[in-house]
C-alpha positions as CSV (number, residue, x, y, z in Angstrom):
1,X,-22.6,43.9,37.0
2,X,-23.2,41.0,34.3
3,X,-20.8,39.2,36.4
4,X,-23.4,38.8,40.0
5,X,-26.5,39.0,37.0
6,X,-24.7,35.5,35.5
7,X,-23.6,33.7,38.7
8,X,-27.7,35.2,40.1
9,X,-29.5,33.7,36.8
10,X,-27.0,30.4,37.3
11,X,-28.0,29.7,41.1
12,X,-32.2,30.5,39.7
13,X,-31.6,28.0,37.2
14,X,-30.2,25.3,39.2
15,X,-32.8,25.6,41.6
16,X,-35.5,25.2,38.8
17,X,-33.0,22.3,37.5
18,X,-33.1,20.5,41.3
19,X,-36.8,21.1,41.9
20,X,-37.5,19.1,38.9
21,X,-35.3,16.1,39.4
22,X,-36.3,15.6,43.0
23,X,-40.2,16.4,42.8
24,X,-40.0,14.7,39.6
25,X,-42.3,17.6,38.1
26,X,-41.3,18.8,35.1
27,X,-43.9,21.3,34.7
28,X,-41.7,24.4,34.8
29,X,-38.7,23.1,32.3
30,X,-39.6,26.1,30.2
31,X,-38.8,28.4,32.7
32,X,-35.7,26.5,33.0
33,X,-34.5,27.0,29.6
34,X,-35.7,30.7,29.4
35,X,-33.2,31.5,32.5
36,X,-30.6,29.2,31.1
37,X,-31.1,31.1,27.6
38,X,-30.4,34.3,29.6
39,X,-27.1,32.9,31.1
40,X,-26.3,32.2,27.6
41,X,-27.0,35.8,26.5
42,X,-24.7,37.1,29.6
43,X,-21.9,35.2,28.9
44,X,-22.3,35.7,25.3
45,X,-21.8,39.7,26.1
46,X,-19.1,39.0,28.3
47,X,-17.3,37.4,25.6
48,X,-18.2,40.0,23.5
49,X,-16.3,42.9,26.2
50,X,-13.2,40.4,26.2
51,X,-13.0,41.0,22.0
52,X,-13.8,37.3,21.4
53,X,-16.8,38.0,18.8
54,X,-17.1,34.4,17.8
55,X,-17.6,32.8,20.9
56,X,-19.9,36.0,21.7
57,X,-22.3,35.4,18.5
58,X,-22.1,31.3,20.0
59,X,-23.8,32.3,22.9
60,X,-26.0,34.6,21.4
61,X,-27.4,31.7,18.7
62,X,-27.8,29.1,21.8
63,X,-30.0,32.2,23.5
64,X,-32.0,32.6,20.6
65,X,-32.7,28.8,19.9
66,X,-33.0,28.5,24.1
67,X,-35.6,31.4,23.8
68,X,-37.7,29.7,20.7
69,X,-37.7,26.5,23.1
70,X,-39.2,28.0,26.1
71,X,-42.0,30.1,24.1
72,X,-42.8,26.4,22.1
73,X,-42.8,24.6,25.8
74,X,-44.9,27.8,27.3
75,X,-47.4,27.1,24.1
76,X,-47.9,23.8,24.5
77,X,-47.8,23.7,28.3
């Protein structure tokens, strides 16, 4: 399950990623970093099912900082 929910938030992301760079609009970057933070968060609980806590907390941090990014960018947008 967190394994289709990852590759699922990846694919959203790189779309979001692409649309950007090629329209040049960068009006949705905060979106971008929200689904990206999520990844983050998956992977971070995957790491945390394969007993490898420290790597786990890692992702968890970059989610959190990832998640106070996109709420600034949403603010200011």
């Amino acid at each position: 399950m967190l394994k289709v929910l990852r590759y699922v938030l990846s694919i959203v992301t790189f779309l979001f990623a692409s649309y950007g760079l090629i329209t040049k609009n960068f009006e949705f970057n905060y979106i971008m970093i929200f689904l990206l933070g999520l990844t983050m968060l998956i992977m971070g609980l995957e790491e945390f099912r394969k007993e490898r806590k420290m790597y786990g907390w890692l992702m968890v941090v970059v989610f959190l900082f990832s998640l106070f990014v996109a709420i600034q960018g949403f603010l200011l947008n």
